[in-house]
C-alpha positions in Angstrom: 93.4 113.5 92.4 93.9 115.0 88.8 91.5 113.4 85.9 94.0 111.1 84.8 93.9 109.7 88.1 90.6 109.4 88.1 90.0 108.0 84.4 92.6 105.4 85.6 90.6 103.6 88.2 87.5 103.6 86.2 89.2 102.2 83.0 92.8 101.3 83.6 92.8 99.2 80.3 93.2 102.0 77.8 94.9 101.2 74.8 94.9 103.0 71.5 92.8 101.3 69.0 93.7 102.4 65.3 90.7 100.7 63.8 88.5 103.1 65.9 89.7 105.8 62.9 87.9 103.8 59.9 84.6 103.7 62.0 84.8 107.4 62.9 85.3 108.4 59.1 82.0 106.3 58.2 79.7 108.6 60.5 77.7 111.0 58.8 78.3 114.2 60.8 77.4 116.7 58.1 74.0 117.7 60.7 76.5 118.6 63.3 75.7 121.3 65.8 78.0 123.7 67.6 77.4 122.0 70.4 77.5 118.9 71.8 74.2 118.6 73.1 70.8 120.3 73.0 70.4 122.9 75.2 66.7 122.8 76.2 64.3 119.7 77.0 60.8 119.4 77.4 58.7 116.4 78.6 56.4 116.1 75.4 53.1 114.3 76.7 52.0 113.4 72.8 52.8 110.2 72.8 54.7 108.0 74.4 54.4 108.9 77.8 56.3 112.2 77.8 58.9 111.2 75.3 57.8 112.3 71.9 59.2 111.7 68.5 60.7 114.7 68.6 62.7 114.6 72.2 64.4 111.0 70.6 65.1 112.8 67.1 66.3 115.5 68.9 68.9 113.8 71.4 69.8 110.9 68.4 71.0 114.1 65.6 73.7 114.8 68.3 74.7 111.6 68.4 76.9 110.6 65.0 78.8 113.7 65.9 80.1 112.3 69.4 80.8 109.2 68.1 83.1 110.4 65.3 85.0 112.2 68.5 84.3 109.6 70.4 86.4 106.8 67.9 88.8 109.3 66.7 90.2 110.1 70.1 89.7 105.7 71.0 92.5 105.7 67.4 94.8 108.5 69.3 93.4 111.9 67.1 94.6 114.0 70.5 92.2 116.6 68.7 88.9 114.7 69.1 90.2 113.9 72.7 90.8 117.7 73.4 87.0 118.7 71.6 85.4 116.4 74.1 87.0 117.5 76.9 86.5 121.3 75.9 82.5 120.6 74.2 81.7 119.1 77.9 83.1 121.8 79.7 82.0 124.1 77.1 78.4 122.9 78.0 78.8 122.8 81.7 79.5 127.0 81.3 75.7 127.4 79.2 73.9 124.7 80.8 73.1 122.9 78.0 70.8 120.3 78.6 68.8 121.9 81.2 65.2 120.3 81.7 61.8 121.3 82.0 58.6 119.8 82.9 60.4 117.8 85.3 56.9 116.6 86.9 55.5 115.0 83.4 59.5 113.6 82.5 58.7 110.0 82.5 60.1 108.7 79.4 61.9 111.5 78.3 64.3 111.2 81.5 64.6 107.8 80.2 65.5 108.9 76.6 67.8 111.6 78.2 69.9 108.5 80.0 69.6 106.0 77.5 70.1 107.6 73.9 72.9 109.9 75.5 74.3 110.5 79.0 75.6 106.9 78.3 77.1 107.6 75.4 78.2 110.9 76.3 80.4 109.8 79.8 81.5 106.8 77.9 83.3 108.9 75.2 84.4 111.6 77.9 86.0 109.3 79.4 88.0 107.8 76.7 88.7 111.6 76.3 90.3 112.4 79.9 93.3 110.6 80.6 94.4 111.6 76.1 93.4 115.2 76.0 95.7 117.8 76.3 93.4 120.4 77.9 92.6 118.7 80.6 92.7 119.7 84.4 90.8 119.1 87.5 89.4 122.6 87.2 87.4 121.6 84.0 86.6 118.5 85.7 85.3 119.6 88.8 82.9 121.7 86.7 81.9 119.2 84.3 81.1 117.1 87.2 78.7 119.8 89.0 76.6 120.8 86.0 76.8 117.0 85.0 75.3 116.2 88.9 72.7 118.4 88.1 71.6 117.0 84.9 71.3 113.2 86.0 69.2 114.7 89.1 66.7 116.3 87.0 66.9 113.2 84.7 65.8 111.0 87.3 62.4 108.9 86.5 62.4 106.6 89.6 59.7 108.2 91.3 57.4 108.7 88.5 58.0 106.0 86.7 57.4 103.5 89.5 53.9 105.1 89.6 53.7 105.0 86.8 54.0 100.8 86.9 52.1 100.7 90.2 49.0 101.5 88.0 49.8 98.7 85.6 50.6 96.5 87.8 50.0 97.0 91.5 53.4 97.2 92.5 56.2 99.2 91.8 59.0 97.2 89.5 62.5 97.3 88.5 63.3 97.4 84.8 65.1 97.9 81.6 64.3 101.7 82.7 65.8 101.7 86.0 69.0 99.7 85.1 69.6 102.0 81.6 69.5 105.1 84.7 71.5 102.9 87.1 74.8 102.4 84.9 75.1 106.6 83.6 74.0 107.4 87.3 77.4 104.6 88.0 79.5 105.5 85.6 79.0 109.5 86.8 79.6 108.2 90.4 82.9 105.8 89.0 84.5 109.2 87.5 83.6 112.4 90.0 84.1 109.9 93.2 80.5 109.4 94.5 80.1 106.6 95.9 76.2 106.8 96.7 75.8 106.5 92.8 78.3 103.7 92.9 76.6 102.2 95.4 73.1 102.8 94.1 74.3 100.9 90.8 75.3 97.7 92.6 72.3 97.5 94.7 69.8 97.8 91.3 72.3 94.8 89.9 71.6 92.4 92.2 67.6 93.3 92.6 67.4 92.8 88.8 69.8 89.5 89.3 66.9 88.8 92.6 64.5 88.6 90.0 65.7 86.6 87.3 63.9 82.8 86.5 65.6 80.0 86.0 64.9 80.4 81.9 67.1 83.9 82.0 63.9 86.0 81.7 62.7 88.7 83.9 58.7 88.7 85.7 58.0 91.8 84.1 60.0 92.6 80.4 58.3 88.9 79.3 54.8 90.4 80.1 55.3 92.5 77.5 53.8 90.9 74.3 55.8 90.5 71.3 58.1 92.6 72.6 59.4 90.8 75.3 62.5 89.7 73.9 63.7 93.3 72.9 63.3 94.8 76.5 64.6 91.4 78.3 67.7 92.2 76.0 67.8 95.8 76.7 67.9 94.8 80.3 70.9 92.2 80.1 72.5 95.3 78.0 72.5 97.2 80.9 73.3 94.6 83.6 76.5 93.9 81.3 77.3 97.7 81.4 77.0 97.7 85.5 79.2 94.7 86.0 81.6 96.0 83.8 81.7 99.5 85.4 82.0 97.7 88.5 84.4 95.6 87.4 86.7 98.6 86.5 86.9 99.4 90.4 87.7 96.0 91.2 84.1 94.5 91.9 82.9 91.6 90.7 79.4 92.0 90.0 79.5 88.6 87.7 79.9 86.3 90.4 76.9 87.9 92.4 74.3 84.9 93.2 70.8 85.4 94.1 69.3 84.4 97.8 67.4 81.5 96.0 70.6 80.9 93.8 
């Protein structure tokens, strides 16, 4: 299977989108790095449990830079397709990203998810089936350093102890489901189908749990900030039924036991 292939079945609605070109040219990309992500990251217990002001500043400079490629290859600039193909395979060769402190991640594995590896495999692959320097080679490779990353980058265990503290039990939320869909959306364009699978299952536990008002047991315990975590959690529910959707499951339709 060559990566157009494989882009295909995970987005076979691809269409140019000229309007993608104004957006890209708003984007303040003068802070661009060389590449397209850091390449070291530490769990920084200061605040935040093991996130750190500097981790989210860090990950959110690289940011504006992919999204310019990101919308300029969406508007059909083969170029900006061809850099994110190249930058991600580039990165893949220096193992950029790599993480340390993987026993105090916590919230930076969450950051690490949620402020880029979405971002990132959503504009690669926009990239895949446009670029011009594309083959399964680069792909392949990608694909194993990538495997790498959202292993290391994977809070499950610690951050369900994490809740067991708080609240006796280990819970499923806006955490879980923001891991789910880049863990799904890796598994959607490299072929593994334990990832796909794993994003499914975590759909339908969070769906298990929903009230009758459309809030969730444990993002409404939160205070004043209930409302912004039980929307980052429909965020993410929306972003694994529509990956799932673009293999021809329909995770909308899902009803509960209790329905």
């Amino acid at each position: 299977m060559n990566p157009n292939e494989v882009h295909n079945r995970s987005n076979p609605n691809f269409v140019i989108r000229p309007e993608c070109k104004a957006i890209a040219a708003k984007l303040d990309t003068q802070d661009r790095q060389d590449d397209l992500l850091p390449q070291v990251i530490r769990a920084d217990l200061s605040v935040d449990f093991g996130s750190g002001s500097e981790n989210k500043s860090k990950l959110q400079q690289y940011l504006p830079p992919l999204y310019k490629l990101g919308y300029e290859c969406l508007a059909g600039v083969t170029s900006a397709c061809d850099a994110i193909i190249e930058g991600a395979h580039d990165a893949s060769k220096k193992n950029l990203l790599h993480l340390e402190d993987l026993e105090q991640i916590w919230q930076t594995a969450f950051e690490i998810n949620d402020f880029y590896l979405r971002s990132f495999l959503t504009v690669y692959s926009a990239a895949l089936p446009r670029a011009t320097n594309s083959t399964m080679e680069k792909h392949t490779e990608t694909g194993a350093w990538l495997d790498n990353v959202i292993n290391s980058a994977d809070e499950y265990t610690f951050y369900n102890f994490y809740s067991e503290l708080l609240y006796g039990e280990p819970y499923l939320g806006n955490h879980d489901l923001s891991q789910a869909s880049a863990r799904m959306h890796y598994g959607i364009l490299w072929g593994d189908k334990e990832r796909i699978v794993e994003g499914i299952n975590l759909y339908k536990q969070e769906i298990n749990l929903l009230r009758t008002d459309g809030s969730f047991p444990y993002e409404s315990s939160r205070g004043v900030s209930s409302l912004f975590y039980i929307n980052k959690v429909m965020r993410d529910l929306v972003t694994l039924a529509e990956l799932a959707r673009s293999i021809d499951i329909d995770l909308y339709s899902y009803t509960s036991p209790d329905g």
